[in-house]
C-alpha positions, 0 to 999 in steps of 0.5 A, spaced: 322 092 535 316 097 538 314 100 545 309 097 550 303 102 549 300 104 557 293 105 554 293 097 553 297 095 558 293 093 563 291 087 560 297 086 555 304 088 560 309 086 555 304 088 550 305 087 541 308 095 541 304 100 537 307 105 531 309 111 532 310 116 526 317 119 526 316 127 527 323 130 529 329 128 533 331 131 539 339 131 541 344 134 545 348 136 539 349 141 535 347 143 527 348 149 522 342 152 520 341 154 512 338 161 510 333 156 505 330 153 512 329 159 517 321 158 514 320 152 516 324 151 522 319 157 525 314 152 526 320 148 528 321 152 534 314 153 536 314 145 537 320 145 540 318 151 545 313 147 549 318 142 552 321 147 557 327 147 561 333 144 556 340 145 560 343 144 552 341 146 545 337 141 542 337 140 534 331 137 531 332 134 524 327 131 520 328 126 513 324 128 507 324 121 503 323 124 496 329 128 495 334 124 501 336 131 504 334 133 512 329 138 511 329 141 518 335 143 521 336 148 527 340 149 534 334 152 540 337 157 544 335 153 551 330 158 553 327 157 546 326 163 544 330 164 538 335 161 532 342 161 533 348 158 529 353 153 532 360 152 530 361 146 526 365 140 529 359 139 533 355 132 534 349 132 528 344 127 528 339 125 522 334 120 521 332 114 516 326 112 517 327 104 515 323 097 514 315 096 516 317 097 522 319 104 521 325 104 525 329 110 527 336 108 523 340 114 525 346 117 522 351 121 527 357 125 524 361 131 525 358 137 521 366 139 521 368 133 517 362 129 515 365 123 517 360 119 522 357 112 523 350 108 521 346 106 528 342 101 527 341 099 519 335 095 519 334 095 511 332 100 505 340 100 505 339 103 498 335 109 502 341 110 507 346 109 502 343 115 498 342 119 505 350 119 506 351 121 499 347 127 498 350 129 504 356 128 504 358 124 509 363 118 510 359 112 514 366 110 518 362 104 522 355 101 523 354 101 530 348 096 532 344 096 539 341 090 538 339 083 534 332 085 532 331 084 524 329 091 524 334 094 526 340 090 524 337 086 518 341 091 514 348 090 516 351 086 512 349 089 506 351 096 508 357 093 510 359 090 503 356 096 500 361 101 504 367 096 506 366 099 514 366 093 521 360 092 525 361 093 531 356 091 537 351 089 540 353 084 545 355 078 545 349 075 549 344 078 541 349 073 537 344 067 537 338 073 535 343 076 529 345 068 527 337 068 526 335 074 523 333 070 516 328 067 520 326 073 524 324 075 516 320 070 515 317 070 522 313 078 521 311 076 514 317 080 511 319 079 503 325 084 502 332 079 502 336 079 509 341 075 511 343 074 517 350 078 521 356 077 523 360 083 527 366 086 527 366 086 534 362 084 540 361 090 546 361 089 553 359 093 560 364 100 560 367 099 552 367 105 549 366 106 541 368 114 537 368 117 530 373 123 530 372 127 537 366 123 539 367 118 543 361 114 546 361 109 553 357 103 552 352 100 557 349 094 556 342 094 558 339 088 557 331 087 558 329 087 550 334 084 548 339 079 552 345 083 548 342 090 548 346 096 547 346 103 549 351 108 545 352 114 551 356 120 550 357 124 556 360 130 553 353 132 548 349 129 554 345 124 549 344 116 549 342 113 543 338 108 547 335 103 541 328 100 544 330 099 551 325 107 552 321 110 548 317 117 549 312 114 554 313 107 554 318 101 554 321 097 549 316 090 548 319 084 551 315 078 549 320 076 544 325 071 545 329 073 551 326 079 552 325 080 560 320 085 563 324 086 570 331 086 566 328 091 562 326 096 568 333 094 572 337 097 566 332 103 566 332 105 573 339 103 575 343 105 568 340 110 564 336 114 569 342 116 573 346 119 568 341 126 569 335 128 568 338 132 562 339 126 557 336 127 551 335 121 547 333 118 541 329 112 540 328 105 535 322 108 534 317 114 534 320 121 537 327 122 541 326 126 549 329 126 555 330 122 561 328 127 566 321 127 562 320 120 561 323 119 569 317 124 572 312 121 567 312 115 564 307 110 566 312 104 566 317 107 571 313 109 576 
């Protein structure tokens, strides 16, 4: 639920977080790019062109809301230069800006396929129902990085809707998701939650799939005490939820948030599986760790 802003962090260390707007999403994935978005995905890859150095192709996909479709979807050569194709059956990624808070719900699915999960549906169930439908996609699972209402506020319900299992975070949020009905009342939200109740807790060297996909689970507490990270090593990319942010860290001055735990499970598990992780984020735009490891102003 939000990232600690450096600018103010001298005299807020665990800080209220500040919003960052969605821009695009960076993975190590690839996607299928359409004639129809070749104009558009010049700007993209003017943008994409400056962060250098990327060992995998990256796909940026950005949701346009009024019509429920990606609007910008591409594969980066690695030096940036030009578009190219990629086969299908690769990892895609999209995301569903939900709730107040703007969190990054994120769909991952097989182009192939076009079966996938839904990371962390913090509520707008309506929104991701209809995302998953004008795409075609089959939502196999919800996976969940941790108890905060923004991110799992909407669990319950897109499990009703879509008859699929909860699976994560760790058992150490269960006290968090059992509250999520109060969390509603605590920020001043007025759209129904219920509390969660998964499937299937995580724990410490777990892995969770869809089709050919297969993500190693990290337990990476800090933010939350049962916060989860969803890695896969074939595609080199982490879905990190709030433990990172571009240039900053997830907030903990919520109930069980420790700031040392959190920098332990940066420094000691995310950064060590390589500089050329790219990563998606609960909040604002994804990147790699490398970048975050040489300049984010927590970590140094």
């Amino acid at each position: 639920m939000g990232a600690l802003d450096p600018a103010t962090a001298a005299e807020q260390p665990v800080g209220l977080g500040r919003a960052m707007d969605i821009q695009s999403v960076i993975v190590g994935a690839g996607a299928i790019l359409t004639d129809t978005m070749r104009a558009v995905m010049n700007v993209m890859k003017n943008r994409l062109g400056r962060i250098s150095g990327f060992p995998w192709a990256a796909m940026a996909a950005h949701f346009f809301q009024r019509d429920h479709r990606w609007t910008q979807s591409a594969v980066l050569s690695t030096s940036g230069q030009h578009l190219e194709r990629k086969a299908m059956g690769q990892l895609n990624a999209g995301i569903v800006p939900v709730t107040p808070f703007q969190q990054n719900c994120t769909i991952l699915f097989d182009m192939d396929d076009k079966q996938g999960v839904v990371v962390d549906p913090g509520g707008d169930v309506d929104k991701i129902l209809a995302v998953l439908k004008d795409n075609a996609i089959t939502a196999k699972a919800i996976w969940v990085t941790h108890g905060h209402i923004d991110h799992a506020g909407g669990a319950m319900d897109l499990k009703d809707a879509l008859s699929i299992d909860i699976i994560g975070p760790h058992e150490a949020d269960r006290p968090l998701l059992a509250n999520l009905e109060n969390q509603a009342k605590r920020f001043g939200l007025t759209d129904p939650v219920r509390n969660c109740i998964p499937d299937r807790f995580l724990s410490e060297g777990d892995t969770v799939s869809f089709g050919e996909h297969s993500f190693e689970v990290l337990h990476c507490p800090g933010h939350a005490p049962g916060h989860v990270v969803y890695y896969n090593r074939a595609a080199k990319f982490a879905h990190v939820g709030d433990v990172l942010f571009r240039g900053s860290i997830g907030r903990t001055d919520l109930p069980g948030g420790d700031h040392a735990a959190l920098i332990t499970s940066i420094k000691d598990k995310l950064l060590p599986l390589g500089d050329d992780i790219g990563f998606i984020c609960g909040h604002g735009p994804g990147g790699r760790f490398g970048e975050e490891r040489r300049t984010n102003p927590f970590l140094a």
